[in-house]
C-alpha positions in Angstrom: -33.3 -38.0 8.9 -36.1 -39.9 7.0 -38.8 -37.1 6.8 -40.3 -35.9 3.7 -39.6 -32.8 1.7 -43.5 -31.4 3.5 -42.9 -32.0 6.8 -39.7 -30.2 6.6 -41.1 -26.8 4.7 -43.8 -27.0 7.1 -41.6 -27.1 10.1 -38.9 -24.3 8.5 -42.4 -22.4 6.8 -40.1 -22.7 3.7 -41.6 -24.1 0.1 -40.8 -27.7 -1.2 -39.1 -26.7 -3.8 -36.7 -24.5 -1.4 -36.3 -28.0 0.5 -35.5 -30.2 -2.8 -33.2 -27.9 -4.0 -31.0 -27.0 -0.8 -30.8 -31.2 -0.3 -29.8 -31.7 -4.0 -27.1 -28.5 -3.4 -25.6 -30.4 -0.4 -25.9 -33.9 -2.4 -24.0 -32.4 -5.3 -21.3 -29.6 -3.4 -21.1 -30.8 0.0 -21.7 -27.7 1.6 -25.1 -25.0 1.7 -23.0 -22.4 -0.1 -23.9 -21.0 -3.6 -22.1 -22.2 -6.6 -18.9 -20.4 -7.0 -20.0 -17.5 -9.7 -23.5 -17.6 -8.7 -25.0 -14.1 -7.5 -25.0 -10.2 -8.4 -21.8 -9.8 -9.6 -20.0 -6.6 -8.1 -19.5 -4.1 -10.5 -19.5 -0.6 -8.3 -16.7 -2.2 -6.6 -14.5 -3.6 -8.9 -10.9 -4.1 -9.4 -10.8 -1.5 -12.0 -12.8 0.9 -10.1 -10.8 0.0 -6.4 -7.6 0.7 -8.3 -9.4 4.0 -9.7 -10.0 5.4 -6.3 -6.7 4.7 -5.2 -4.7 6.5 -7.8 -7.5 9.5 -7.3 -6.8 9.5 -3.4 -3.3 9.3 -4.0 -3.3 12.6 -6.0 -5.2 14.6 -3.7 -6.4 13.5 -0.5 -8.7 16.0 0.3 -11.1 14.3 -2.6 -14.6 14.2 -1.3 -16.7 11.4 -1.8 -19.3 12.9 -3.9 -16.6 13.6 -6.2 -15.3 10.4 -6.3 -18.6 8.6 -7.2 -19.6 11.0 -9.9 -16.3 10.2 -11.9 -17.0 6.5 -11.6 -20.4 6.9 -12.2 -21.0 4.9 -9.1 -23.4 6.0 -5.8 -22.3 7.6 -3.2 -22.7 4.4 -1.1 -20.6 2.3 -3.2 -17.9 5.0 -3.2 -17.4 4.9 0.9 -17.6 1.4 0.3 -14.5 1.5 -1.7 -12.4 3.7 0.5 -13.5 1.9 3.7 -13.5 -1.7 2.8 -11.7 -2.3 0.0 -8.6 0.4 0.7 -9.1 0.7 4.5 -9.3 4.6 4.3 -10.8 6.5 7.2 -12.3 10.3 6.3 -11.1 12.8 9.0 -12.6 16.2 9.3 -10.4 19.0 8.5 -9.7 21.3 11.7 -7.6 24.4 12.1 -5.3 23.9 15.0 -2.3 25.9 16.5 0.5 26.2 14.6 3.7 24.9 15.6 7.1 25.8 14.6 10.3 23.7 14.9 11.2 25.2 17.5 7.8 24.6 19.5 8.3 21.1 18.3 11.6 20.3 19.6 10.7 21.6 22.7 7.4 19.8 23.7 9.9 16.3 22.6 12.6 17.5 24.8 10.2 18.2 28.2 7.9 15.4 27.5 10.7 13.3 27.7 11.4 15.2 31.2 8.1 14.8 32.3 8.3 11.3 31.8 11.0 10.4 33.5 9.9 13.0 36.5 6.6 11.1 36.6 7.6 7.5 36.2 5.9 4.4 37.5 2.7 6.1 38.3 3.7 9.1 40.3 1.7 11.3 37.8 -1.2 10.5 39.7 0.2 12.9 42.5 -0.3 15.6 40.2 -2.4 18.9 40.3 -3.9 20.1 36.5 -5.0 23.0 36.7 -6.3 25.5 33.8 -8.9 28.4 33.4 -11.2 28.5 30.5 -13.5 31.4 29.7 -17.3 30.5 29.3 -20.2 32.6 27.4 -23.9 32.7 28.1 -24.2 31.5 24.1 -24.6 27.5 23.2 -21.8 25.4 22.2 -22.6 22.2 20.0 -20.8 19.7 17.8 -21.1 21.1 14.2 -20.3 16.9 13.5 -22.8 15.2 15.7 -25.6 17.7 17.1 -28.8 16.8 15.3 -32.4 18.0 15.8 -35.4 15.6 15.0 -38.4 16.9 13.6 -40.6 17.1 10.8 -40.3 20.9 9.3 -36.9 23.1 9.4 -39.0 25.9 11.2 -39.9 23.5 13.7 -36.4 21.9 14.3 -35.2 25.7 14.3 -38.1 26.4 17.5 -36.7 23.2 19.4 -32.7 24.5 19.2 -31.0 23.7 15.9 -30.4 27.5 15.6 -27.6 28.7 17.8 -27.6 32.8 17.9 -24.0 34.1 17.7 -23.0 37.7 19.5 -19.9 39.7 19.4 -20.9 41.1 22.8 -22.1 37.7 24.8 -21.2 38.4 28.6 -18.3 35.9 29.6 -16.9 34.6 32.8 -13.3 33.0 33.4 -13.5 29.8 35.5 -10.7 28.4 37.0 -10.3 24.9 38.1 -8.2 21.6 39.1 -8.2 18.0 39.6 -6.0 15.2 40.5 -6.4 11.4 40.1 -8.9 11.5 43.4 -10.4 14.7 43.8 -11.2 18.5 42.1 -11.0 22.0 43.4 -13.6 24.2 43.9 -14.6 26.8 41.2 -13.2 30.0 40.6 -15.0 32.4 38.6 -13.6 35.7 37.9 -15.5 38.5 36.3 -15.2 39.2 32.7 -14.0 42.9 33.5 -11.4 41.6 35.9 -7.9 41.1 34.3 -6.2 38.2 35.0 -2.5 39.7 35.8 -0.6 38.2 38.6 -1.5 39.7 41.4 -5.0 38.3 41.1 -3.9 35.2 40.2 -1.8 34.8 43.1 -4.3 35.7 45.5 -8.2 34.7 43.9 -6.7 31.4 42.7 -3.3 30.3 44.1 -3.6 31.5 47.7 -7.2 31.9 48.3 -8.2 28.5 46.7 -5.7 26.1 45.8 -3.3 25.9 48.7 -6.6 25.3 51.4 -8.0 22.7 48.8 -4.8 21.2 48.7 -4.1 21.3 52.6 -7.6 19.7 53.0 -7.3 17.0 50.5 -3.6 15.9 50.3 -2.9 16.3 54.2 0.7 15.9 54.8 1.0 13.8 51.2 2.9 15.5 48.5 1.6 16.7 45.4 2.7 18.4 42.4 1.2 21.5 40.9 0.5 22.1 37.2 -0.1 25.5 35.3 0.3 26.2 31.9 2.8 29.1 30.8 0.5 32.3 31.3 1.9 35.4 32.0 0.3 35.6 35.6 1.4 31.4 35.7 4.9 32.3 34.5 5.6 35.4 36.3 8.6 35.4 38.8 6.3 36.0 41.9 4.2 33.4 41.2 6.8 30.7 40.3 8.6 31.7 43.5 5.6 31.5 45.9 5.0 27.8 43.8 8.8 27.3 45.3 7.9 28.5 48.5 5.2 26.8 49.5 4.0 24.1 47.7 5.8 20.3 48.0 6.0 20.4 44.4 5.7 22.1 41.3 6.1 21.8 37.3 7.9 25.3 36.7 7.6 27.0 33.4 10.7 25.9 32.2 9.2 22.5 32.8 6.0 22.6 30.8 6.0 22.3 27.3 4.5 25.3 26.3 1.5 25.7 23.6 0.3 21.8 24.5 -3.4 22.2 25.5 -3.2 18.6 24.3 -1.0 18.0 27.2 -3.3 19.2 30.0 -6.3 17.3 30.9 -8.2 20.2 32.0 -8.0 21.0 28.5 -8.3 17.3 26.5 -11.0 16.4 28.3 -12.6 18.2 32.0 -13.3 21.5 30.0 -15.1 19.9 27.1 -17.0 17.4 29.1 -18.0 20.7 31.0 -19.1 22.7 28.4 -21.0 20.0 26.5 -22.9 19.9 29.9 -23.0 23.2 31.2 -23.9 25.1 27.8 -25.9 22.8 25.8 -28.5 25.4 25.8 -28.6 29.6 26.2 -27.7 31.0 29.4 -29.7 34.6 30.0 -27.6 35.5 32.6 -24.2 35.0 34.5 -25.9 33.4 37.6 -27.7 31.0 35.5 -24.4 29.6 33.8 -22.2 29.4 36.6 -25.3 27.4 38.4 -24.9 24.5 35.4 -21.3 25.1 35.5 -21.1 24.3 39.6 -24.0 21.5 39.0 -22.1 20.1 36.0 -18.9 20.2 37.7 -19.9 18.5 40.8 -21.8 15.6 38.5 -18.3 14.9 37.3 -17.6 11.2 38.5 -14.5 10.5 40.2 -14.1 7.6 37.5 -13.9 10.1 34.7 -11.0 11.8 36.3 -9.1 8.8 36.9 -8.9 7.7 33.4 -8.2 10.9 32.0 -5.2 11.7 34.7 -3.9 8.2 33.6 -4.4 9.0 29.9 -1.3 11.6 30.3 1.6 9.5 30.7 0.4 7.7 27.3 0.2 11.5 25.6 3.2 12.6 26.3 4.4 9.4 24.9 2.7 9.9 21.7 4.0 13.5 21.6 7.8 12.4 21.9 6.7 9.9 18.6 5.1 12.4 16.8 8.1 14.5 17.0 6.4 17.0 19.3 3.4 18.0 16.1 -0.4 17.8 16.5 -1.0 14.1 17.4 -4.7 15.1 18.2 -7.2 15.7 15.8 
């Protein structure tokens, strides 16, 4: 208190006449705000226009925000602004997904209510996911996120923003499982080897999963997961599941056409993929040396907090009514 207006703009490095009027603002209002009314006055987003957008997104939607902003007559800034602050809209990309009928509906409600009775006070954890995935020697990327930085397009499209597509890309299937603490080996099965029961039974079932499981789970039980396949359905393979395994999902069980169910699917195959295939393979050796590399990068926290992220899906399936709760 007590020092002159210069000593305190030379200690802020403010002018004078800053100092003089910020005391005389605090003299006069009590406080360092502005005067109520004082500054740009917000015209993009008004009340007028907020309502505007409202009424326009309550007609249709799907009204992009280009459109939006050239019937105001507003940037395209001020439009998001709008819909994000002002009417607490989110934009969510369109995607194609499966269809489900009512039927399909009803019964993903009806066995994810099973399931979650079955696996109640964290016995899901005992669980075996298992899935199979086929993989090409082309690059995957996110159409939303993927970016290349550089200063030409013909040098972006040198340093990977151009991703080839073939009808005729060689392919592997993979097959693979994890638990809460652990995950298989990989399977790979060649692309001109058909997948019917028998080699299910004995590549994957007998040949892989029940020594895996022996070695890991010991004289603990488990519970084996499969999707609803024909191999996975068919009535040699559920009865061998019967026969020797400490416990199984069956396909009546599983809720059928609910890759949004199986964390192989929500989550380990993605997180795979984005790892494994970032970039061309040139041969099948090449990709299934990323895919073994990527899988065994895979830390064991990751799988614990997507096995524990089930229980909470099928919850949100039986309140969506057994629809597409993931988008």
């Amino acid at each position: 208190m007590g020092r002159c207006f210069k000593t305190i703009a030379e200690t802020l490095s403010v002018s004078r006449r800053t100092v003089d009027s910020t005391i005389k603002r605090f003299k006069e209002l009590g406080t360092l705000e502005d005067r109520p009314g004082r500054g740009r006055k917000a015209t993009a987003t008004s009340t007028r226009n907020v309502k505007v957008v409202r009424d326009m997104v309550r007609r249709n939607p799907k009204r992009s925000m280009r459109k939006i902003a050239k019937k105001l007559g507003i940037s395209h800034t001020s439009a998001r602004r709008i819909v994000k602050e002002k009417l607490g809209l989110t934009p969510y990309r369109c995607r194609k997904v499966h269809l489900l009928t009512a039927s399909m509906k009803k019964n993903r409600v009806q066995k994810c209510k099973m399931l979650l009775q079955r696996f109640a006070s964290a016995r899901h954890r005992d669980i075996v996911f298992s899935d199979e995935k086929l993989f090409t020697l082309e690059s995957t990327f996110n159409r939303q996120n993927d970016r290349v930085l550089c200063s030409r397009a013909e040098e972006a499209n040198e340093s990977g923003r151009i991703h080839g597509r073939s009808g005729h890309a060689e392919k592997i299937m993979v097959w693979a499982a994890i638990t809460y603490d652990a995950k298989s080996p990989l399977v790979f099965i060649d692309s001109d080897v058909k997948i019917n029961t028998e080699v299910y039974l004995e590549s994957v079932l007998k040949n892989t999963l029940l020594p895996w499981t022996q070695c890991h789970f010991g004289s603990r039980p488990f519970v084996f997961q499969q999707d609803s396949a024909p191999a996975h359905r068919a009535k040699v393979t559920q009865q061998w599941c019967r026969d020797t395994l400490p416990g199984f999902i069956s396909a009546q069980e599983w809720p059928s056409n609910s890759p949004d169910l199986n964390p192989m699917d929500y989550s380990v195959w993605p997180l795979l993929e984005s790892k494994a295939c970032s970039m061309q393979h040139h041969s099948i050796d090449s990709l299934k040396r990323d895919l073994l590399r990527a899988w065994e990068e895979i830390p064991l926290e990751y799988l614990r907090a997507t096995v524990d992220d089930f229980p909470s899906r099928l919850r949100t399936c039986v309140r969506a009514r057994g629809g597409i709760f993931e988008i």
